[in-house]
FIZA-102084 format. One line per 5 residues: number of its first residue (from 0); their letters; for each residue x, y, z of C-alpha. Coordinates in steps of 0.25 Angstrom, whole numbers, padded with zeros to 4 digits. Layout:
BEGIN
NUM> a> X,Y,Z ~ ... .
***
This chain:
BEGIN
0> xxxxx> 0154,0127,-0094 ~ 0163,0116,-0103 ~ 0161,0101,-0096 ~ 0173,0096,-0092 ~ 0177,0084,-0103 .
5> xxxxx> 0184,0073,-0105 ~ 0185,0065,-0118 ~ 0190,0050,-0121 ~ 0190,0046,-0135 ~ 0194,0031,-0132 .
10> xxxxx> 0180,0028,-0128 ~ 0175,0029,-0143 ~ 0169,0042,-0143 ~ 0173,0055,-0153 ~ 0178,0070,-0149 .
15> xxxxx> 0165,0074,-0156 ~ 0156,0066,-0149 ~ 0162,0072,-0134 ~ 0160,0085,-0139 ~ 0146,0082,-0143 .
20> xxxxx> 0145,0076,-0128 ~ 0152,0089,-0123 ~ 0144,0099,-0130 ~ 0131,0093,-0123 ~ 0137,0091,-0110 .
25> xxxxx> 0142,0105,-0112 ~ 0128,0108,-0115 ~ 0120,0104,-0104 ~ 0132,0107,-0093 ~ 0129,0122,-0099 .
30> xxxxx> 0114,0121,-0092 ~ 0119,0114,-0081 ~ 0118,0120,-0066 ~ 0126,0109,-0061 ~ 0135,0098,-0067 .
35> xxxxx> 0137,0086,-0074 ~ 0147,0074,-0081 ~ 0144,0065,-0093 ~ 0155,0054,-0094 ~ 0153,0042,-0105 .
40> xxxxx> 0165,0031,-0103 ~ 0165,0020,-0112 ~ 0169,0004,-0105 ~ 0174,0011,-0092 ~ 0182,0022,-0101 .
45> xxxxx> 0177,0037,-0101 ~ 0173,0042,-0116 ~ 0169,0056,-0112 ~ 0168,0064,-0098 ~ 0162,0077,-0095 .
50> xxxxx> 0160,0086,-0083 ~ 0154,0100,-0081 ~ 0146,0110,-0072 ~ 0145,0112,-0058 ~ 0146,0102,-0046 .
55> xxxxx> 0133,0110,-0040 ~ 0122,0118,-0043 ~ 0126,0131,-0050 ~ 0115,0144,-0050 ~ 0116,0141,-0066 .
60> xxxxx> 0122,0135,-0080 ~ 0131,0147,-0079 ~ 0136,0148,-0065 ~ 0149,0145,-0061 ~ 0154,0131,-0056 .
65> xxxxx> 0158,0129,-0042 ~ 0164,0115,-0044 ~ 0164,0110,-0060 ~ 0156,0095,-0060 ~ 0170,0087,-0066 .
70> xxxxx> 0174,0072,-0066 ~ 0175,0070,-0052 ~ 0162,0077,-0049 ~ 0152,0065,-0041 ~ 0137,0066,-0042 .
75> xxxxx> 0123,0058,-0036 ~ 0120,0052,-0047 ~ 0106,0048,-0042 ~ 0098,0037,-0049 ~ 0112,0033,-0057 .
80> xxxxx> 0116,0025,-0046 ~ 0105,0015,-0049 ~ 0114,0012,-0061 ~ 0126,0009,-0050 ~ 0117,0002,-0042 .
85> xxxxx> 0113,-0008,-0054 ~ 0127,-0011,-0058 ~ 0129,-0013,-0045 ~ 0117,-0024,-0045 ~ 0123,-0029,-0056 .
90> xxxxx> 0136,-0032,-0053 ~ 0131,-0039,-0039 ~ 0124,-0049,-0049 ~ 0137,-0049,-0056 ~ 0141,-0055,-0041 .
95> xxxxx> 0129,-0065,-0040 ~ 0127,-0055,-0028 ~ 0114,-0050,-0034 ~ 0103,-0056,-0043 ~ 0094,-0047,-0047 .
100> xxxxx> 0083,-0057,-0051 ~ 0080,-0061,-0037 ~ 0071,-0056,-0027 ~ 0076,-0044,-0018 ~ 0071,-0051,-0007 .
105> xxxxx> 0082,-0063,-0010 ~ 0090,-0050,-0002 ~ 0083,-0045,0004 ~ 0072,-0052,0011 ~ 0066,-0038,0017 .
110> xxxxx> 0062,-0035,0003 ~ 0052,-0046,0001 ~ 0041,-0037,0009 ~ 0029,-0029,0003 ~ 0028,-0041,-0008 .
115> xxxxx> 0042,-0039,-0013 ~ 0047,-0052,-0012 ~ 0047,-0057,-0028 ~ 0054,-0043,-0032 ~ 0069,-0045,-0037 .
120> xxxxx> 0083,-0036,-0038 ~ 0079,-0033,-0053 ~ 0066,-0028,-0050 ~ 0073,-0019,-0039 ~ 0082,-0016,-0049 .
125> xxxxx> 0073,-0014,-0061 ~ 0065,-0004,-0054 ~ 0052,-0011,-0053 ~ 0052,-0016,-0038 ~ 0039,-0006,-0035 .
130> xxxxx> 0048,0003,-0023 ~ 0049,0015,-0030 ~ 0049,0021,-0015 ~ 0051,0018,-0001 ~ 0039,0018,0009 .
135> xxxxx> 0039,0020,0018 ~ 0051,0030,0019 ~ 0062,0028,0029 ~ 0061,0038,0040 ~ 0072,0048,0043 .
140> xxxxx> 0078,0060,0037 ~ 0084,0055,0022 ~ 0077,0041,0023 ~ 0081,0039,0007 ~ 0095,0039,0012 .
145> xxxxx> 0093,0026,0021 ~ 0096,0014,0011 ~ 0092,0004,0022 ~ 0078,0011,0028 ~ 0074,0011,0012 .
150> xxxxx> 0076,-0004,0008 ~ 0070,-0007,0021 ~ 0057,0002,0018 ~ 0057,-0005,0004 ~ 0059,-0020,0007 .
155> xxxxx> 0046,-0017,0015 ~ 0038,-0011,0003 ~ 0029,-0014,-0004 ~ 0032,-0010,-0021 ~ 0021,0000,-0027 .
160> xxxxx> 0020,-0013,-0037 ~ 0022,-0027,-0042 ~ 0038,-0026,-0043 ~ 0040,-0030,-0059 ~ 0028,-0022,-0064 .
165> xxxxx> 0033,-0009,-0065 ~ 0045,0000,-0067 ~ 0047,0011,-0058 ~ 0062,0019,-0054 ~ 0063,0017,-0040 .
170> xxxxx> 0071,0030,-0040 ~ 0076,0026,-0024 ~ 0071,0013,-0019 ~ 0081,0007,-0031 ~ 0091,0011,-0022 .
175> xxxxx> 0086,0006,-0008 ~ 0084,-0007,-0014 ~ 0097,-0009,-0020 ~ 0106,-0004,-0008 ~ 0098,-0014,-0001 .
180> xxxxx> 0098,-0025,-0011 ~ 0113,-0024,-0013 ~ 0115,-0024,0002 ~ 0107,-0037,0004 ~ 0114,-0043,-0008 .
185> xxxxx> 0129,-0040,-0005 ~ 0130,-0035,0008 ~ 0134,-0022,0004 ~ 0129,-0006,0003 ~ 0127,-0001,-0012 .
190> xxxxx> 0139,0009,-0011 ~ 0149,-0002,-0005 ~ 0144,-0009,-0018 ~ 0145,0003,-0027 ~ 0159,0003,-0022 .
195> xxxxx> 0164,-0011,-0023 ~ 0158,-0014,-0036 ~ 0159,-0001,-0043 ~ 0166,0012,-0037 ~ 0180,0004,-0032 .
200> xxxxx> 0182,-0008,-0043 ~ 0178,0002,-0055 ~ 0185,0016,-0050 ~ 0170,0023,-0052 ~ 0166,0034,-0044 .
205> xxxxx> 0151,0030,-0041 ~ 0147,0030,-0027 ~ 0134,0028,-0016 ~ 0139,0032,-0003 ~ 0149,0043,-0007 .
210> xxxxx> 0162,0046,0003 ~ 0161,0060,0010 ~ 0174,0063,0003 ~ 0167,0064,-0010 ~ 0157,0073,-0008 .
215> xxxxx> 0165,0086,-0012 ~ 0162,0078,-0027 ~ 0148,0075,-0029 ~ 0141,0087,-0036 ~ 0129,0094,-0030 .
220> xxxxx> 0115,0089,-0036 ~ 0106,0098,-0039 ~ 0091,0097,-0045 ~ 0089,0107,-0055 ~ 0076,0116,-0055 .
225> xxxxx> 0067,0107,-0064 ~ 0071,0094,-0057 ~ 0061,0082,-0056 ~ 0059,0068,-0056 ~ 0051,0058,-0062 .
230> xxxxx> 0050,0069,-0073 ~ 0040,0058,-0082 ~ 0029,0057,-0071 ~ 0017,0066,-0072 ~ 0008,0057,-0062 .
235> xxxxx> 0008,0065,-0048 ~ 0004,0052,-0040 ~ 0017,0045,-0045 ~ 0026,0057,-0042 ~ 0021,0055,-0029 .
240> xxxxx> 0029,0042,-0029 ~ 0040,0050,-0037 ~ 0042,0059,-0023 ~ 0043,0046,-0014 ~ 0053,0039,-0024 .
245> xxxxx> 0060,0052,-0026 ~ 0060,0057,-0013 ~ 0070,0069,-0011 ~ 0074,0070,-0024 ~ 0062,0076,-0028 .
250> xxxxx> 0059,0086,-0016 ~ 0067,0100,-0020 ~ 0070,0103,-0005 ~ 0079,0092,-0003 ~ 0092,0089,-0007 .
255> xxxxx> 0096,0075,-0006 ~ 0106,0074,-0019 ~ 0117,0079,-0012 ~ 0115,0075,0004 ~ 0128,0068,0010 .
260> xxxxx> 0116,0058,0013 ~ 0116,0054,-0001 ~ 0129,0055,-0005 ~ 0132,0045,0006 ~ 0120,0036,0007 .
265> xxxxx> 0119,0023,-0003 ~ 0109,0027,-0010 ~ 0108,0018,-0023 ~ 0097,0024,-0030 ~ 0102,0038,-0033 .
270> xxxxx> 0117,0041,-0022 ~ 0126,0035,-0031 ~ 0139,0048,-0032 ~ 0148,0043,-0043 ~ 0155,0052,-0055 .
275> xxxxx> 0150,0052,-0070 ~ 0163,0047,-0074 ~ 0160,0032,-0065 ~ 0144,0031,-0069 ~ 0150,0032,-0082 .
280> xxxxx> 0161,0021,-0082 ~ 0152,0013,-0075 ~ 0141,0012,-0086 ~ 0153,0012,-0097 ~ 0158,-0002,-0090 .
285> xxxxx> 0144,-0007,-0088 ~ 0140,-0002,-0102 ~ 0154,-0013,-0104 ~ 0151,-0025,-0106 ~ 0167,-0027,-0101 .
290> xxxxx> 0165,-0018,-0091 ~ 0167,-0028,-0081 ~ 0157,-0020,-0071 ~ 0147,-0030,-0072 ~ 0143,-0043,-0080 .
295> xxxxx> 0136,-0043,-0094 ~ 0126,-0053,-0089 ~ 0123,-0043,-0078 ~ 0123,-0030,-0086 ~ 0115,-0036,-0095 .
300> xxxxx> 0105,-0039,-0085 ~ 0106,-0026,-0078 ~ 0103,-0018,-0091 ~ 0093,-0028,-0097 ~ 0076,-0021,-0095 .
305> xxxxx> 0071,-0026,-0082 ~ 0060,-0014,-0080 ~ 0053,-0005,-0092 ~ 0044,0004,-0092 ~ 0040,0017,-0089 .
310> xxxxx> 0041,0020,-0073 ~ 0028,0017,-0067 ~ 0030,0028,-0056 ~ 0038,0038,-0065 ~ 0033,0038,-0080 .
315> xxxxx> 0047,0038,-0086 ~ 0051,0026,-0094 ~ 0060,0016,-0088 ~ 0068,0005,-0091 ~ 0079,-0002,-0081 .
320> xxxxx> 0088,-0014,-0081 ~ 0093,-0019,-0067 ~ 0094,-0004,-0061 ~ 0100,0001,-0072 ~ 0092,0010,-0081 .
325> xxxxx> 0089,0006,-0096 ~ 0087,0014,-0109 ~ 0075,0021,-0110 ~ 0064,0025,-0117 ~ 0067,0039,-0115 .
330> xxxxx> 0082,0037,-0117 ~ 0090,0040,-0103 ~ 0102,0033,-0107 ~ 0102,0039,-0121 ~ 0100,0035,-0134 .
335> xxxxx> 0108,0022,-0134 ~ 0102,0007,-0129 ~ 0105,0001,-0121 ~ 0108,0009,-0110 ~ 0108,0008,-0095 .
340> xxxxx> 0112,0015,-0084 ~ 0105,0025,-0072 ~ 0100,0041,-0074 ~ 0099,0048,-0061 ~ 0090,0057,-0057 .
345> xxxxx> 0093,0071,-0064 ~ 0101,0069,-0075 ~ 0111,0060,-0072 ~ 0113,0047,-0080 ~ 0123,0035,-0082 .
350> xxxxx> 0124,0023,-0089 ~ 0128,0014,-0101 ~ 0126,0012,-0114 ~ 0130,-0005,-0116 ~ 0136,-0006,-0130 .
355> xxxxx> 0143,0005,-0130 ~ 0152,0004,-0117 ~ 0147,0018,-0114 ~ 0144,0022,-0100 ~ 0140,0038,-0096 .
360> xxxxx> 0135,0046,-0085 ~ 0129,0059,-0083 ~ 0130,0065,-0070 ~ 0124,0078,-0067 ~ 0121,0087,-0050 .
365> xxxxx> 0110,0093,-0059 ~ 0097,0086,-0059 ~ 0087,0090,-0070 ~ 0074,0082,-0073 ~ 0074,0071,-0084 .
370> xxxxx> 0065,0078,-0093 ~ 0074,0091,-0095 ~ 0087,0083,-0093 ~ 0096,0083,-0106 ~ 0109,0080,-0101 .
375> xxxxx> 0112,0065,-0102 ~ 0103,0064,-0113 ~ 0109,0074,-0123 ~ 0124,0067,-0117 ~ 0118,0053,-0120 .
380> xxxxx> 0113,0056,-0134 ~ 0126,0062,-0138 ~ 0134,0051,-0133 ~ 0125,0040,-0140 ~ 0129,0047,-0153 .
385> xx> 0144,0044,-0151 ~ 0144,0031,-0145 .
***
């Protein structure tokens, strides 16, 4: 199937280095079961836009489409919308509404429990807090839905280690403790947030909480056969740990990606719906240092290491600024530096390269496992060539 494809010389970028990008989009939409977009916009101006495959799961590569993936076409973008929670942080300091060098507590006085007192919105942010889970778990039917029972079952735990002296992704709990954070701090839910400071003042489809009347957009996520998680980590005792962190989104029989529950619940660690085209443009005006979306000072504290290493309960090599991943050792964000921005679980992947104005985003309903993923990474590598 030919992608969709749009093309903007005005950005900087030369016809032969979109058709180097649209031979391997072209490429890997060949494989694909499902769909997917790669959109690069350079200061809040789109350089090169493609679209292609199916909105759902076809049998195979081959198989007609149903409903073509295009630039209207919405997906979860799970774990990316950390990277829209941390530009949200960042631009509530930009307010003097948060500060991310105090302790959580100073909000949230329930937080101080379990020896937690001493631990500070950039630890939270950073990854090293030691909540990688909640326990106990919330009772109830879909207890990772309830934003309030979570924080409240975390303000009252104890962390798996002195907060500071490791690095570990908290894959969920991220999200818990920055809805409540931020609700403590302003007042306000994460998605009225999302709204007010990014959707509505910079015309960008990103959204936690989607209205029913856009559900007929959001493509169907689908794991392919070989899906995993923690693809690093050999050690069975902390894939034990994995499961709890993980929880539905590593059992085969459930299907939580595409539940109304999702879709409508705030949840800030992965529920985040938004377009290609606005993950994209987003980066681009971050990547700006006259962007206007946040201040230099604060950007530059954002995307500056607080936490390195490799990930004491996954194996894979880490590195983050104030929830927003770094460049890596194993090169997520291509072969540029620096970088930053947030992968998602499958494939997906958005962020900014700073220095060149550059912001991208890959947005895919098939998830593959990172160590047989290809797809932003070849798109990366090209694109690092010609800009």
């Amino acid at each position: 199937m030919e992608p969709s494809f749009e093309n903007h010389n005005d950005g900087g970028l030369p016809q032969p280095g979109f058709d180097g990008l649209r031979e391997i989009f072209g490429r890997h939409l060949a494989a694909a079961q499902g769909g997917m977009a790669f959109c690069v916009y350079r200061s809040g101006e789109p350089m090169a836009r493609f679209y292609g495959g199916s909105t759902t799961r076809r049998p195979e590569p081959s198989a007609e489409v149903e409903e073509a993936w295009s630039a209207r076409t919405m997906a979860v973008m799970f774990s990316g919308t950390k990277g829209v929670v941390a530009t949200v942080a960042a631009m509530l300091v930009d307010r003097s509404l948060l500060d991310v060098r105090k302790p959580l507590a100073e909000y949230w006085p329930e937080f101080a429990a379990g020896g937690k007192e001493a631990v500070t919105v950039a630890q939270l942010l950073s990854h090293t807090v030691g909540l990688p889970y909640v326990d106990p778990e919330p009772e109830g039917d879909d207890p990772q839905l309830d934003n309030a029972a979570n924080a409240r079952a975390l303000a009252a735990q104890a962390p798996l280690w002195e907060p500071g002296s490791k690095v570990a992704y908290h894959a969920a709990t991220y999200g818990y403790l920055m809805t409540e954070v931020f609700r403590r701090a302003t007042g306000k839910p994460v998605g009225q947030l999302i709204a007010e400071l990014i959707r509505e003042p910079l015309g960008l489809e990103i959204h936690l909480g989607l209205p029913e009347e856009l559900d007929p957009r959001v493509a169907t996520v689908f794991r392919s056969d070989s899906y995993a998680v923690s693809t690093f980590l050999q050690d069975p005792e902390r894939r034990r740990i994995v499961e709890r962190m993980y929880r539905n989104l590593v059992d085969p029989e459930k299907d939580p990606f595409n539940s109304v529950g999702l879709r409508r619940g705030e949840l800030s660690a992965g529920g985040g719906i938004g377009t290609a085209d606005a993950m994209a443009n987003l980066y681009s005006r971050l990547a700006d240092p006259a962007g206007g979306v946040v201040s230099r000072a604060a950007l530059a504290d954002a995307t500056s290491t607080w936490a390195e290493g490799v990930d004491a309960i996954n194996d894979r090599p880490l590195r983050f600024g104030l929830g927003y991943e770094l460049a890596d050792p194993i090169g997520t964000y291509g072969p540029v530096a620096p970088a930053f921005g947030h992968s998602g679980a499958g494939g997906g992947l958005h962020g900014a390269w700073p220095g060149k104005n550059v912001g991208f985003s890959f947005l895919t309903n098939e998830m593959l496992a990172e160590n047989h993923d290809r797809r932003a990474k070849d798109l990366l590598a090209e694109l690092a060539r010609l800009v």
